[in-house]
VEXVEXVEX-849752 format. One record per residue: residue in one letter; z, y, x of N, C-alpha, C, O in turn. Coordinates in steps of 0.05 Angstrom, whole numbers, plus 5000, padded with zeros to 4 digits. Each point is the difference from the previous one (the first is absolute). Example, Ala and Ser with C-alpha at 12.3 -4.5 7.8 and 13.67 -1.06 7.14 Angstrom:
BEGIN
A515648865264500050244982500050245018501350005021;S497350214972500150245016501450224985500450225010;
***
This chain:
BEGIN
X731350987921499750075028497749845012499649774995;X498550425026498049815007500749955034500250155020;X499949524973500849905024497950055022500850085021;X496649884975498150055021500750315004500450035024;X499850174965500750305017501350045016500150235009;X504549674974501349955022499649835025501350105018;X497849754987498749855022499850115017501549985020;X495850244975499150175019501850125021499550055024;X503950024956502250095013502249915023501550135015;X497949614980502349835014500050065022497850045012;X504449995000499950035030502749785016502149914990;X496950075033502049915019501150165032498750035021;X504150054973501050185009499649935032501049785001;X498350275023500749815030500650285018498550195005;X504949745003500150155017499950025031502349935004;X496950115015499649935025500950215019498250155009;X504249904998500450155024499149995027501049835015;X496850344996499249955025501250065023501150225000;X499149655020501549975022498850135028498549875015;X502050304990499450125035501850135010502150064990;X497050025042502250005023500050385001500750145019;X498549944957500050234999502350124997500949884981;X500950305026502050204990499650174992498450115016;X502150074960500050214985501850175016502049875008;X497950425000501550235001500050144985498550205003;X503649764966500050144981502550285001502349965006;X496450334984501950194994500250054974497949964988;X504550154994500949974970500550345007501550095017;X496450104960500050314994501449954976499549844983;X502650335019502549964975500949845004499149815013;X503350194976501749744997502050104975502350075004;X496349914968501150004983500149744979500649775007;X498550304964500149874993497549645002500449765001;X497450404998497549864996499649825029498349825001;X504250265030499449945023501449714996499449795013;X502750224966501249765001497949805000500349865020;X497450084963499249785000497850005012498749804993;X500150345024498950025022502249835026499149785003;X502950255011501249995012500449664997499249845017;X502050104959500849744993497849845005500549785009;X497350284988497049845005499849985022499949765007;X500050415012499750115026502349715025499449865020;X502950174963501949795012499349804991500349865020;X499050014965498549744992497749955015498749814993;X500650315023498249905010500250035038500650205012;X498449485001500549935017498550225023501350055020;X496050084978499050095010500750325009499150105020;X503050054960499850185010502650185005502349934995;X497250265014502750105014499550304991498050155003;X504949914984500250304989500650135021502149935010;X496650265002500750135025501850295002501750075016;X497250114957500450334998500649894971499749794988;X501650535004500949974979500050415001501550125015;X496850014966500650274988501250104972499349954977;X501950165030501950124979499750425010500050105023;X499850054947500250265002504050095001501250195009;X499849564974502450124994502249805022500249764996;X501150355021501449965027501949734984500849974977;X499249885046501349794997498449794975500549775004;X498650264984499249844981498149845013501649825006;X496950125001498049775013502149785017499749765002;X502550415008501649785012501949854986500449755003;X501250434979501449774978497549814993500049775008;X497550354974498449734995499749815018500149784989;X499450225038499649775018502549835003500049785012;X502050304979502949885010500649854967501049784995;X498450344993499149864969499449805005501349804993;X496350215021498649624998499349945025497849905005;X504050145015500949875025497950015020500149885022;X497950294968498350085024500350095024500450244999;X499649675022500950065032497250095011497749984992;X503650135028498050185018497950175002498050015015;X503050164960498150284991501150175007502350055005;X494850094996499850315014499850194975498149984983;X504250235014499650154982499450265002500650155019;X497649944951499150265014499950244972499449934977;X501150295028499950114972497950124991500050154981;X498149805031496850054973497949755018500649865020;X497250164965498349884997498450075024499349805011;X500050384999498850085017501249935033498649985020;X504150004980502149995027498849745004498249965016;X503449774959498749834999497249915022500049925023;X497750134959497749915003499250175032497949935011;X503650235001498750215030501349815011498849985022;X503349844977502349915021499349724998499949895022;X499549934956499749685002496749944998498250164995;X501649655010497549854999500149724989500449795011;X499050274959499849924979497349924997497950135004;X502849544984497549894977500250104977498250144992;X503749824994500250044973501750234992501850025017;X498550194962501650124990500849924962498049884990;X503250135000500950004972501350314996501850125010;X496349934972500750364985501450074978499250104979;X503349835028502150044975501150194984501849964984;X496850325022501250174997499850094969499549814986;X500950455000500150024978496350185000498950075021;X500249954954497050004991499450335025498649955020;X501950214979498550205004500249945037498150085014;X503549824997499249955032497849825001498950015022;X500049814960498749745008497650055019499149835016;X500050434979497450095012500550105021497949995012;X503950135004500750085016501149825018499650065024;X501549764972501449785022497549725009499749865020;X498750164950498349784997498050135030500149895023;X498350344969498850045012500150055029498349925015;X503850224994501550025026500249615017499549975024;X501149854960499849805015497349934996499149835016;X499550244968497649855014498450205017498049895009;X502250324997500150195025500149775028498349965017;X504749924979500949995027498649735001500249885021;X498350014958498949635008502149884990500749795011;X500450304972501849734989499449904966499450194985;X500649665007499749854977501950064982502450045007;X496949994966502050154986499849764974497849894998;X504550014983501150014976501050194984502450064998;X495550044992501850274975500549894974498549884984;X504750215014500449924975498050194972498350175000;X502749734986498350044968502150404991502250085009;X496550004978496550045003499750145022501950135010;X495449875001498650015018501350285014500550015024;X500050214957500250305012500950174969501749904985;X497350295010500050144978497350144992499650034976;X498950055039498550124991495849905014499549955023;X498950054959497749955004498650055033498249885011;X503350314995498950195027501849835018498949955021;X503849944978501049925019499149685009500049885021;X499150054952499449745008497049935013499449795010;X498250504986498250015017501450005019500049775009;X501550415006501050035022501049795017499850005025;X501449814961500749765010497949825009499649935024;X498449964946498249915020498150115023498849865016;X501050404983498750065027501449955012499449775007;X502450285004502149935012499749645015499749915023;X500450014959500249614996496550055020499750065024;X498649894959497649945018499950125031499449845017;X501050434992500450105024500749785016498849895019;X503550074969502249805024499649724997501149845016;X497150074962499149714997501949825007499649805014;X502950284976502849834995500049974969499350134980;X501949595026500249904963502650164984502349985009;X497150154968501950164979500149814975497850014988;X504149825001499649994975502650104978502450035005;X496749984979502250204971501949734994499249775002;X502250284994503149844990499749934971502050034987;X496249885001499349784974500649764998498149844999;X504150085000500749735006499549834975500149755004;X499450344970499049924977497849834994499949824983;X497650295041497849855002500549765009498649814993;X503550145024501049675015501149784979500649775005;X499750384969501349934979498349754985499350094978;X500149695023499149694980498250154975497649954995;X503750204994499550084976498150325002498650104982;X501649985036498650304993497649915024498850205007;X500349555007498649855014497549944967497850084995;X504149764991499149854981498650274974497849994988;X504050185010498050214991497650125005498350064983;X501650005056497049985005497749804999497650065000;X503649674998498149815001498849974972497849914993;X504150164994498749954972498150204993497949894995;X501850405003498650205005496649955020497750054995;X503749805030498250085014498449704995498249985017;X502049834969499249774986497150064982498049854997;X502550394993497950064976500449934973498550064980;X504649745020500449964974499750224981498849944980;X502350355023500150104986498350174989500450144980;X496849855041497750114998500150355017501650085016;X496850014976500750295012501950154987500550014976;X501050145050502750104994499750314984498950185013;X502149904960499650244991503050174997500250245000;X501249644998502450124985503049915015500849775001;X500450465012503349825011501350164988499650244998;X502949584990503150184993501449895018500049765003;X501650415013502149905019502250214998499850234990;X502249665019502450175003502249885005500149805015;X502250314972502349814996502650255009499850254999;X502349605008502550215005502649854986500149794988;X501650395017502849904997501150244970499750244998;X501349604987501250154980502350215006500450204987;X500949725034502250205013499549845035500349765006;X498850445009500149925023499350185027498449965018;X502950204977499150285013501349985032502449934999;X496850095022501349945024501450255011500450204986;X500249775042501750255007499750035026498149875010;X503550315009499149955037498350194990500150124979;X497649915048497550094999498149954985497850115005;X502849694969497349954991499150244975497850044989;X505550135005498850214976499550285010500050164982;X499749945040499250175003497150105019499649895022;X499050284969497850035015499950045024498149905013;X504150275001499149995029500649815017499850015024;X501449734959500249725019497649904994498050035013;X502549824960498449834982496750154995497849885004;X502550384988497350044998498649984968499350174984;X500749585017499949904962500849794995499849835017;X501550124957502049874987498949724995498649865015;X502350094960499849654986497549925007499749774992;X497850335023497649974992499949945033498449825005;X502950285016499849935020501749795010499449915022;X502449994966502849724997498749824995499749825018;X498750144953500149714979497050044996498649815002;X500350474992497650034993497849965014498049954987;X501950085041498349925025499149664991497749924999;X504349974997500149704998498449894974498249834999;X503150304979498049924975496550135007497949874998;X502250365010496450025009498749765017497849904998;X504150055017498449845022499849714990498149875008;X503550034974499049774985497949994987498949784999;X500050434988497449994987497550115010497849944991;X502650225029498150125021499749805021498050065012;X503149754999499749855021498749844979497549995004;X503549834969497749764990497150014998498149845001;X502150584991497050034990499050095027498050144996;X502649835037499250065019500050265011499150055022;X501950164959501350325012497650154998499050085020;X499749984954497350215000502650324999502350074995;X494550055016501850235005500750194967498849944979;X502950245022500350094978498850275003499950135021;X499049934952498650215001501250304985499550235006;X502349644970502150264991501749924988500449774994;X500650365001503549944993501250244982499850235007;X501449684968501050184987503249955002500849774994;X501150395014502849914998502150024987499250074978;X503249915021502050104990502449885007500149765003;X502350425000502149935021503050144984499750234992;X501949685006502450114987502849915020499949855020;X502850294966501949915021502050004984502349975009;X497250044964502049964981502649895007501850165001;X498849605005502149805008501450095030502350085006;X495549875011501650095027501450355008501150075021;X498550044963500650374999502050004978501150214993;X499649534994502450184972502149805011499949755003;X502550465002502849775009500549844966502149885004;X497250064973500049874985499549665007500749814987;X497750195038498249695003500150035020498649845011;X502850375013499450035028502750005007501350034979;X500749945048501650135006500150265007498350095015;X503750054974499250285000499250105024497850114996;X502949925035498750045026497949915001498650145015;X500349654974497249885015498450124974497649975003;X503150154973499050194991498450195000497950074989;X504050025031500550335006497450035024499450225007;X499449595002499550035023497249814987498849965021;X500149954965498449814989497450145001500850234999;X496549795002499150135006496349854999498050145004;X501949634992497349854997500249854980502049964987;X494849915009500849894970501349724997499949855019;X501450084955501149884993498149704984500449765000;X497250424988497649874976497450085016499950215014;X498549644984497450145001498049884987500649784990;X497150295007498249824983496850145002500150245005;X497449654994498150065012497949784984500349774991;X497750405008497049854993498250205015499450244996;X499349485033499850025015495949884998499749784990;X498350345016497449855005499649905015499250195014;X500649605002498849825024497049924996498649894982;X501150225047497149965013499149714973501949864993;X495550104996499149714998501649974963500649794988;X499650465003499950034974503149944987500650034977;X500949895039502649854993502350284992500050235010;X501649674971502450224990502249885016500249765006;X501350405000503249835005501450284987499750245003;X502349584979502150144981502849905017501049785003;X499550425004503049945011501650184995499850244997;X502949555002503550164990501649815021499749765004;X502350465010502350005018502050044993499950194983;X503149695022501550194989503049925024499749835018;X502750304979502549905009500950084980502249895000;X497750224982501550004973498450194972498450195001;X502949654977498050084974502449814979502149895007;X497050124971501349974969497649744996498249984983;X502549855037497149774996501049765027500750055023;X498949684965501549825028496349945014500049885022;X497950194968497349915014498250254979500450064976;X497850035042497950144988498249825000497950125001;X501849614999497849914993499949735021501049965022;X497749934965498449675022497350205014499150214991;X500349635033497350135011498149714983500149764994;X498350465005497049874996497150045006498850215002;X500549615000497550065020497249884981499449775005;X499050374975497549994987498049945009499250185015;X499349634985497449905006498449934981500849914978;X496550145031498149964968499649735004497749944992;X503849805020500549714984502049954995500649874981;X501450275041502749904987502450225007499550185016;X502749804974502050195014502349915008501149874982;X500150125036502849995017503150134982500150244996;X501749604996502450164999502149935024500249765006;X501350425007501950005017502550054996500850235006;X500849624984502350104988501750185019500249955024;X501350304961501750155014502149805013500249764995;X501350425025502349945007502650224990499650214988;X503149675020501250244987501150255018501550184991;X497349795040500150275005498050025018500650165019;X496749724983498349995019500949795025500650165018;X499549734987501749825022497950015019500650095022;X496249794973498350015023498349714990498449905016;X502049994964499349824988498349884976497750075000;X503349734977499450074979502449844980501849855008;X497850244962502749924990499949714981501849914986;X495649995019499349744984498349955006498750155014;X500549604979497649874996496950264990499650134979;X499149855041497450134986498449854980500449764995;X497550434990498349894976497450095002499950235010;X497949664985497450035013499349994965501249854985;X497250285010499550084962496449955010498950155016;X500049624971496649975003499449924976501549974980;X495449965024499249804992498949735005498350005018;X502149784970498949775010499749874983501949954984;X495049955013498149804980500750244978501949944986;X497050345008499850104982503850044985500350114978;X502249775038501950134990502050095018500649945023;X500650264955501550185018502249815009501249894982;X499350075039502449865015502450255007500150234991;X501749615027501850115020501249775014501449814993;X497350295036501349785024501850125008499750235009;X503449624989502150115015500049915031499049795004;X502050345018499349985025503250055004501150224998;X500149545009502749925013500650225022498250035017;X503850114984501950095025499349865034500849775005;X498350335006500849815025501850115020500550245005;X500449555006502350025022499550045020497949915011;X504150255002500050105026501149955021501950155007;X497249625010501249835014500850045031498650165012;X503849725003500050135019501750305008502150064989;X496450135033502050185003499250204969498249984983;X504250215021498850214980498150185009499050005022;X500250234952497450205008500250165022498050035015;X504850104989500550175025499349845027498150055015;X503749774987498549835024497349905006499249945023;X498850034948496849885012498750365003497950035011;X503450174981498450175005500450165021498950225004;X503349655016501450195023497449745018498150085014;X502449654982498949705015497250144999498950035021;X499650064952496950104997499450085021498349935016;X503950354983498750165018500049975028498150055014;X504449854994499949885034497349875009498450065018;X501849664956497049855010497550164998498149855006;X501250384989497650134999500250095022497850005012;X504650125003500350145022499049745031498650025020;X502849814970499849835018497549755003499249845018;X500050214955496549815002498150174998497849884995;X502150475007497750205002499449994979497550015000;X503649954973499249994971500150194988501050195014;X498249894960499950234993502950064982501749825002;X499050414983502550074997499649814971497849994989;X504649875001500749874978500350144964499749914977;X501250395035499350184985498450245012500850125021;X497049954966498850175019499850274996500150064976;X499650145040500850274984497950144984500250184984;X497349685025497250174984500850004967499650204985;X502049445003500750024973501350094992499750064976;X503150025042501850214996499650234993501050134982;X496949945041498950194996499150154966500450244996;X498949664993498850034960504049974990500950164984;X500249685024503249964986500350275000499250124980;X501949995038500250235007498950214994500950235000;X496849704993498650354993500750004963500850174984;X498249525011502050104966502350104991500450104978;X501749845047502450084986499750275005500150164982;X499549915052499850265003498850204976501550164988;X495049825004499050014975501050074971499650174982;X502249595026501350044973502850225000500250164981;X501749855037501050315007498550204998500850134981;X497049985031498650164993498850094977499950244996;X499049544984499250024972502450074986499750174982;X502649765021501850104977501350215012501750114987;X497949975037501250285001497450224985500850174984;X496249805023498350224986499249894975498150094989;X503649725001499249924975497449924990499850034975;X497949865040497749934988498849795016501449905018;X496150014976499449725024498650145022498950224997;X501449645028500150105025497549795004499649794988;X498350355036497749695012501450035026500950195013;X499149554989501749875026497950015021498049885005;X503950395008497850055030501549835031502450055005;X496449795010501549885023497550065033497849925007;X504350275002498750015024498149875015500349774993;X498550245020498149825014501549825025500550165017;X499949684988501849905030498149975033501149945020;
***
């Protein structure tokens, strides 16, 4: 191992919560599953006050508030009642994938600041839509990636964007769960929209597209199956019956600036990891070890493969810790403080923007079966 490389790595973690006489007027769209930890952040923190609370399905927004002892909300049953009746700083967009564009954009209509959860929307056109949307109203939007707040997927861009590894040619990414197929709204299209690729798979792109700085993609060949989630063999038979997006997907993808990205998704397969990501450079290459169902992280110690003084090495690069609150809370804290120091969004949607058009992309390619060139509206 070469000590002068790791070096380069070391970091020291400092956390600093900033303090002002500001109050947040936060509203929670949905209140299902993903609102929980939105909510829980939300109460941890001194500054702000949950005001509204929307829910489509009656009574449900109010059991959640009585859940976790939230007093003095106004409830309302869509998104739109909501946002015409309060006067809101902040909103959190909890809903399931195919509303995101529609609620996202409606509040930033009215001047309010949005957190959308992951992924962004469903489709290439909606997430133009959004950012026009976003710039119009010159309110801060950022995507629900809480992964990037993560020690370690920090430490993956730095090493990348270091030059250790020289110029970037080649990514394998992926990952997935050997049996892990979810249920609710997430398996069917007219909630969800698209499957494993919009859950776990948003997250593995954005680890390797945020280190190499998000060039745009230029085509995409796809492929998408549902094997597991459609056979009551590996499904419960109802959530079967009704199963309806993919389960697997997998893609070799061109990015702007000569780069491949090879990617595999999965919630279930005859396999506990499709693979470590890795990231190719003509000095050196990156391994990222899997995890065992995508968590948002990584599953070991990374390995940096060079050369130094004419031999082939490998610097292992220790795990780092993640100190302090967890990811949900610095990325709910991110976004407040951008709102409240005129900063820009912590995740921003222009890079989302490319997340999004691959997966989308890649739906499209494996329905006409051939490679698609990735067309993205003008904003």
């Amino acid at each position: 191992m070469s000590d002068a490389v790791l070096s380069q790595f070391t970091q020291t973690v400092h956390e600093e919560e900033k303090k002002s006489d500001k109050r947040f007027k936060v509203g929670i769209i949905g209140t299902g599953w993903i609102a929980e930890s939105h909510v829980e952040s939300y109460l941890d923190m001194d500054d702000v006050d949950i005001v509204a609370m929307a829910d489509l399905i009656p009574g449900k927004a109010e059991k959640f508030a009585e859940r976790y002892g939230v007093k003095n909300v106004r409830f309302y049953p869509s998104h739109k009642e909501m946002l015409d009746n309060e006067e809101l700083d902040a909103v959190s967009v909890c809903t399931y994938n195919m509303t995101h564009a529609e609620c996202t954009i409606y509040a930033l209509n009215k001047g309010v600041n949005v957190l959308l959860e992951k992924p962004m929307c469903v489709t290439t056109e909606e997430a133009v839509e959004i950012i026009r949307a976003e710039r119009k109203s010159g309110k801060i939007l950022s995507i629900g990636f809480q992964p990037r707040l993560d020690e370690n997927m920090k430490m993956v861009k730095k090493i990348v964007q270091s030059g250790e590894l020289g110029e970037i040619y080649y990514i394998q990414t992926g990952g997935g769960r050997r049996r892990g197929v979810p249920n609710s709204t997430f398996i069917e299209k007219k909630t969800a929209g698209i499957g494993a690729m919009g859950d776990i798979g948003c997250y593995s792109l954005d680890m390797v597209l945020n280190a190499i700085g998000y060039p745009k993609p230029l085509t995409v060949t796809g492929y998408t199956s549902d094997f597991f989630g459609s056979n009551p063999l590996y499904n419960n038979p109802d959530d079967a019956k009704r199963f309806n997006v993919e389960d697997f997907a997998a893609a070799f993808v061109r990015l702007d600036g000569g780069i491949i990205l090879d990617f595999r998704i999965s919630w279930a397969m005859h396999l506990d990891t499709p693979g470590d990501t890795v990231i190719l450079g003509k000095k050196g290459a990156l391994r990222i070890p899997s995890t065992e169902c995508w968590n948002g992280s990584i599953g070991g110690p990374m390995t940096i493969y060079h050369d130094v003084a004419g031999k082939q090495v490998e610097t292992i690069v220790p795990e780092c810790g993640n100190k302090g609150k967890g990811l949900f809370y610095k990325k709910v804290r991110s976004f407040l403080d951008a709102i409240r120091d005129g900063g820009s969004a912590p995740v921003p949607s222009n890079e989302i923007l490319y997340n999004q058009a691959i997966i989308d992309y890649i739906i499209k390619s494996a329905e006409c079966g051939h490679e698609l060139k990735v067309e993205i509206p003008e904003i």
